[in-house]
N, CA and C atoms as an extended XYZ file, in Angstrom:
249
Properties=species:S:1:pos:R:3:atomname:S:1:resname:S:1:resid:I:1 pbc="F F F"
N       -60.129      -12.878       84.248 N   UNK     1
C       -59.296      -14.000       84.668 CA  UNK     1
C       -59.639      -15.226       83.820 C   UNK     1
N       -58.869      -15.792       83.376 N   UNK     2
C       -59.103      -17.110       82.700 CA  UNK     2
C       -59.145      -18.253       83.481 C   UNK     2
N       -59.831      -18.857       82.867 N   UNK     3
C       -60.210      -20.384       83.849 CA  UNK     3
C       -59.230      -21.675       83.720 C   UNK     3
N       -59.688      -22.283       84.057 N   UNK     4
C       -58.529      -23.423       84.570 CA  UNK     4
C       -58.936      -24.285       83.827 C   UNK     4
N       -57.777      -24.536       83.085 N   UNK     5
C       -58.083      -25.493       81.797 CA  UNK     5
C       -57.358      -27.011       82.600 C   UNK     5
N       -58.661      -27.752       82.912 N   UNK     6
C       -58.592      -29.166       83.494 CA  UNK     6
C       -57.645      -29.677       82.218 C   UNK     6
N       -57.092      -30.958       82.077 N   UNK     7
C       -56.327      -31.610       80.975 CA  UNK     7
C       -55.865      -30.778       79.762 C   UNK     7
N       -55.429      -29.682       79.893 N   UNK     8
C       -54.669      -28.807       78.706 CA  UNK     8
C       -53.256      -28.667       78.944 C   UNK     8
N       -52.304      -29.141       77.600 N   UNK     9
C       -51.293      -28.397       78.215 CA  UNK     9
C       -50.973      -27.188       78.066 C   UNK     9
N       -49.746      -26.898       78.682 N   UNK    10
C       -49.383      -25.481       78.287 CA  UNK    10
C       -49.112      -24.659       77.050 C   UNK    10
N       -49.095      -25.953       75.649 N   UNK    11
C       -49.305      -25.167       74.524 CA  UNK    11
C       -50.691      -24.668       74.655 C   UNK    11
N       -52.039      -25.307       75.177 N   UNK    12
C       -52.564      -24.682       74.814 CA  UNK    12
C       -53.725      -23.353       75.953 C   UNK    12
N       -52.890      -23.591       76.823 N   UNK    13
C       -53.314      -22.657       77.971 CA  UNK    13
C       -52.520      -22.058       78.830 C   UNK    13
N       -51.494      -21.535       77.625 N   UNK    14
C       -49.767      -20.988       77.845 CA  UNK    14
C       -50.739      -19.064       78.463 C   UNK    14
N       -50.408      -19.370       79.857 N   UNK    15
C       -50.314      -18.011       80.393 CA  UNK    15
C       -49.109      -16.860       80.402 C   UNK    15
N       -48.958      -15.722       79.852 N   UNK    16
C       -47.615      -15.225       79.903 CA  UNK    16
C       -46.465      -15.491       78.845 C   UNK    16
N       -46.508      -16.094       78.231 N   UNK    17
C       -45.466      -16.507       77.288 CA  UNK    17
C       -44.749      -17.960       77.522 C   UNK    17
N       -45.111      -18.605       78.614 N   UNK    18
C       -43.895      -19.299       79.530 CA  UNK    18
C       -43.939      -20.901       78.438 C   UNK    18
N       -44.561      -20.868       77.421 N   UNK    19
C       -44.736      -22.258       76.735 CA  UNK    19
C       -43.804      -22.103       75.787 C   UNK    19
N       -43.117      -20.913       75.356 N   UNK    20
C       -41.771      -20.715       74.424 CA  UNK    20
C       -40.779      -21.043       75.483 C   UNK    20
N       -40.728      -20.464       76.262 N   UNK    21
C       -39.447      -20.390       77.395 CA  UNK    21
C       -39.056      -22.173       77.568 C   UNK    21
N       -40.534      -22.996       78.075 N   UNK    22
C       -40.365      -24.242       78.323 CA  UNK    22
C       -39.544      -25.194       76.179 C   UNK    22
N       -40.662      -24.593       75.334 N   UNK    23
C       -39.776      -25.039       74.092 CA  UNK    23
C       -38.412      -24.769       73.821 C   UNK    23
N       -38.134      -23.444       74.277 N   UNK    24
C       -36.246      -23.470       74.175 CA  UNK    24
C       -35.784      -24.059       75.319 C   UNK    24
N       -36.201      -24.502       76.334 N   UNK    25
C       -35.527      -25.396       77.276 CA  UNK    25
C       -35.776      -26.722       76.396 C   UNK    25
N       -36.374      -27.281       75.969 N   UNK    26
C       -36.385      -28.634       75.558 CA  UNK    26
C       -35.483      -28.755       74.170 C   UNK    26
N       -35.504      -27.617       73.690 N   UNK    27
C       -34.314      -27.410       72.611 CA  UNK    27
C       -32.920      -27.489       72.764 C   UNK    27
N       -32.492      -27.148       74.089 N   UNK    28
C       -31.351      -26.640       74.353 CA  UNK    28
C       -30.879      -28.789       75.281 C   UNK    28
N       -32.087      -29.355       75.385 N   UNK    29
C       -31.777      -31.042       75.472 CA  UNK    29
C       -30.882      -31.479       74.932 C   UNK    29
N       -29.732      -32.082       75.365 N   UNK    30
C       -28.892      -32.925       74.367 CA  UNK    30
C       -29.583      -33.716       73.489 C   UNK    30
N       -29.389      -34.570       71.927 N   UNK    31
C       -30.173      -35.321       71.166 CA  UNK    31
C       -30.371      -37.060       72.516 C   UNK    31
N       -29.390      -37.015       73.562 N   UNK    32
C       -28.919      -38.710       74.004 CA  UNK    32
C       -29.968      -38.144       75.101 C   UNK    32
N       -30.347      -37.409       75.707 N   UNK    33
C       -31.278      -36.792       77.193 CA  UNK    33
C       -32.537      -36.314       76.516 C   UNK    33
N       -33.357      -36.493       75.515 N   UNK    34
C       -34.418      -36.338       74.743 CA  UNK    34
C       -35.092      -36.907       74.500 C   UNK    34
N       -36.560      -37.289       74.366 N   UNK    35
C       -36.997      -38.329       73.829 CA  UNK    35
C       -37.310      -37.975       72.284 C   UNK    35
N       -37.683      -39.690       71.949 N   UNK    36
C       -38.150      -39.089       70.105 CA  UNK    36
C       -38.925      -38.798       70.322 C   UNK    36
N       -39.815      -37.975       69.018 N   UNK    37
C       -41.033      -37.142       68.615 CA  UNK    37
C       -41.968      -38.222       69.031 C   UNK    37
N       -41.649      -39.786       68.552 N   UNK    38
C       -43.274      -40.578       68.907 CA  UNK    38
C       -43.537      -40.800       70.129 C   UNK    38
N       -42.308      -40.390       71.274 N   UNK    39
C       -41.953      -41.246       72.659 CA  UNK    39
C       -43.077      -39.717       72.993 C   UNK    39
N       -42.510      -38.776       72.774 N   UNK    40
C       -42.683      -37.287       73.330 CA  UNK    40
C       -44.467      -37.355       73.417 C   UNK    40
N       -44.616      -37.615       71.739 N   UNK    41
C       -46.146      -37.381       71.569 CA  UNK    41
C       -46.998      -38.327       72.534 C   UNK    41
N       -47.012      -39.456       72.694 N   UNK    42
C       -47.094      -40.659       73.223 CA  UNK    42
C       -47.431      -40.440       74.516 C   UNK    42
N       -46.579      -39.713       75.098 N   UNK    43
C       -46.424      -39.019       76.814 CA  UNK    43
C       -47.112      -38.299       77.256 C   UNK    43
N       -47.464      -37.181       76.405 N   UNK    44
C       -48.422      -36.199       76.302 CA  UNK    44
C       -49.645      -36.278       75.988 C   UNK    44
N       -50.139      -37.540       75.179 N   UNK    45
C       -51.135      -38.083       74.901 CA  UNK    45
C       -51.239      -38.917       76.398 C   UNK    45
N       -50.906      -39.834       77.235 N   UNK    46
C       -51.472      -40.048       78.214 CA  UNK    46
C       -51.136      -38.964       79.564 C   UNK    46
N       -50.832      -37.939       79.261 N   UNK    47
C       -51.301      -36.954       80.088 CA  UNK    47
C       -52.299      -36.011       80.328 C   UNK    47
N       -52.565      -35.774       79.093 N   UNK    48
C       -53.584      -35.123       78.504 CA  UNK    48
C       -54.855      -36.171       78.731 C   UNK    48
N       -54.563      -37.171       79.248 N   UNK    49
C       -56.235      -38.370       79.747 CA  UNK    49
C       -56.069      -38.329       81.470 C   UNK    49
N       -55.200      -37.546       81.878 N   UNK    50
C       -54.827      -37.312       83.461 CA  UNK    50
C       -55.268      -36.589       84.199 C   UNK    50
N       -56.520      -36.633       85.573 N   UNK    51
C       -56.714      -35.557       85.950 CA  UNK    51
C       -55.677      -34.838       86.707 C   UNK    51
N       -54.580      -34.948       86.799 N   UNK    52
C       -53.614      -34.741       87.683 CA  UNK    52
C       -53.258      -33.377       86.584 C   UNK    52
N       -53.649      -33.446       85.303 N   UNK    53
C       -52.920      -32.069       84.385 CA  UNK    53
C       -54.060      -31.217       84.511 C   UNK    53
N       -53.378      -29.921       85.687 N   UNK    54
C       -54.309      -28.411       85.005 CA  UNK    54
C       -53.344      -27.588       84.377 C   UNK    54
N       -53.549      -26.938       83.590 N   UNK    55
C       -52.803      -25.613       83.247 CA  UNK    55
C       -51.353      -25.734       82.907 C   UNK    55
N       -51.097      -27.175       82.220 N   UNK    56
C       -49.743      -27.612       81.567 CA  UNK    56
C       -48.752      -28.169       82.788 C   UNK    56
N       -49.692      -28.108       83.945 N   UNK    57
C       -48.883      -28.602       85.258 CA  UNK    57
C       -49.282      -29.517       85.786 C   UNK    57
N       -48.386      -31.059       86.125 N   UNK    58
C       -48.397      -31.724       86.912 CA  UNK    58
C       -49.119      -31.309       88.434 C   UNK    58
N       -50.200      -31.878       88.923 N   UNK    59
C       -50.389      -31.642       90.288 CA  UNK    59
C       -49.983      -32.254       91.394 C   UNK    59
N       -49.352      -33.820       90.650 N   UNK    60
C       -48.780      -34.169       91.537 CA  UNK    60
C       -47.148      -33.620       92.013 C   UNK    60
N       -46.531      -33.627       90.671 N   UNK    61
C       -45.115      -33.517       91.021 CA  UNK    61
C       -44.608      -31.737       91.094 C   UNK    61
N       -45.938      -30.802       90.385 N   UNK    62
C       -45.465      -29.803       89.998 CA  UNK    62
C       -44.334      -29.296       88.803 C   UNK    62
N       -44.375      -30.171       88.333 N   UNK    63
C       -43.660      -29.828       86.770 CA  UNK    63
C       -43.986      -29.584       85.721 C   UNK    63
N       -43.696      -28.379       84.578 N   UNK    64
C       -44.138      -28.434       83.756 CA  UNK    64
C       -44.231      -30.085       82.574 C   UNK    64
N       -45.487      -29.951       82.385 N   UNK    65
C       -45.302      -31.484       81.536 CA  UNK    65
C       -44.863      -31.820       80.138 C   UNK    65
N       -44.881      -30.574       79.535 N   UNK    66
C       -44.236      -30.795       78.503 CA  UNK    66
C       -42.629      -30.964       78.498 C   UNK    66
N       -41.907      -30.441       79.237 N   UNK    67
C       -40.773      -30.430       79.770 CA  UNK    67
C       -40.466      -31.940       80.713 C   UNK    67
N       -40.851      -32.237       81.100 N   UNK    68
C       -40.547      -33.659       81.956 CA  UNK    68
C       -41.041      -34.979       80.777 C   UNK    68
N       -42.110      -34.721       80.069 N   UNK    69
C       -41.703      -35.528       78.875 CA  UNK    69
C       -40.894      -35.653       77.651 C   UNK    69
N       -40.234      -34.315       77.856 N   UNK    70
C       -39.054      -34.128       76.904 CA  UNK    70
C       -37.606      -35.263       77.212 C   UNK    70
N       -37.475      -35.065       78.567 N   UNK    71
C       -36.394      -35.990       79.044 CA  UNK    71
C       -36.485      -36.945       79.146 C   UNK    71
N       -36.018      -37.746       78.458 N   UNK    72
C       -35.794      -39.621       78.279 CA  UNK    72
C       -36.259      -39.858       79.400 C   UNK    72
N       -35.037      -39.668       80.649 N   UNK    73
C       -34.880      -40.660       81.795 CA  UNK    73
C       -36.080      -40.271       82.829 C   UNK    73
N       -36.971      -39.519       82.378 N   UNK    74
C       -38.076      -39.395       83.139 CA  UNK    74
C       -39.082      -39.640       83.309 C   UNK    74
N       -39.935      -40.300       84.247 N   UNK    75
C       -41.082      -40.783       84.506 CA  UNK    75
C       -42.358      -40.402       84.932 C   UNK    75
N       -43.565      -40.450       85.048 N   UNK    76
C       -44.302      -40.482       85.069 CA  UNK    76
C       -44.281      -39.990       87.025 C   UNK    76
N       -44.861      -39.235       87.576 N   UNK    77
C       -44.959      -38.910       88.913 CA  UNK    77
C       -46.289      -39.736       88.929 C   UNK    77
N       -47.428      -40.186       88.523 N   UNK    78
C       -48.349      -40.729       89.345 CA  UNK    78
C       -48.888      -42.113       89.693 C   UNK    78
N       -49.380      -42.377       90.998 N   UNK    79
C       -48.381      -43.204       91.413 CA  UNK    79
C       -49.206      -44.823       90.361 C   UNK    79
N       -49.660      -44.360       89.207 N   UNK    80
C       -49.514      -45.859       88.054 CA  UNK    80
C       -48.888      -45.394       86.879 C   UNK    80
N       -48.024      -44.138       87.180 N   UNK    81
C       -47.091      -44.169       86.019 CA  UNK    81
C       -47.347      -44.675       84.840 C   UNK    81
N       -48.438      -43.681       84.261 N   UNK    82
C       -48.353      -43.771       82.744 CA  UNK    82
C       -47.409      -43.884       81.646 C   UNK    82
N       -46.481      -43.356       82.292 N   UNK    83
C       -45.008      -43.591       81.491 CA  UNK    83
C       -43.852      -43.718       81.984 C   UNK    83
């Protein structure tokens, strides 16, 4: 059994395949419902300083996080909203 990767995302503690599945969902984003590459990186960089991220998952909101920082209009679930 593999362990629980505290602050990793799911690129890099992708169980099962499911970190392609989440990249063609963020592909299939309109360019106007997307964020840019620096917004994206940016997001993920203060998630990745979050104890709220195990295993590429939000604990608060339950979402994958690479995927909820893909979408513009989306925010930050905790409650000082890093982003």
């Amino acid at each position: 059994m593999k362990p629980v990767c505290r602050r990793c995302l799911l690129s890099e503690a992708d169980a099962g395949g499911v970190y392609e599945t989440i990249r063609r969902r963020i592909a299939l984003l309109p360019d106007d419902a997307r964020t840019t590459d620096s917004e994206y990186q940016r997001r993920l960089d203060c998630c990745c300083t979050c104890d709220a991220l195990v295993n590429g998952l939000c604990t608060i909101c339950g979402c994958f996080t690479e995927l909820r920082a893909a979408k513009s209009a989306m925010h930050c679930p905790h409650p000082s909203q890093y982003w």
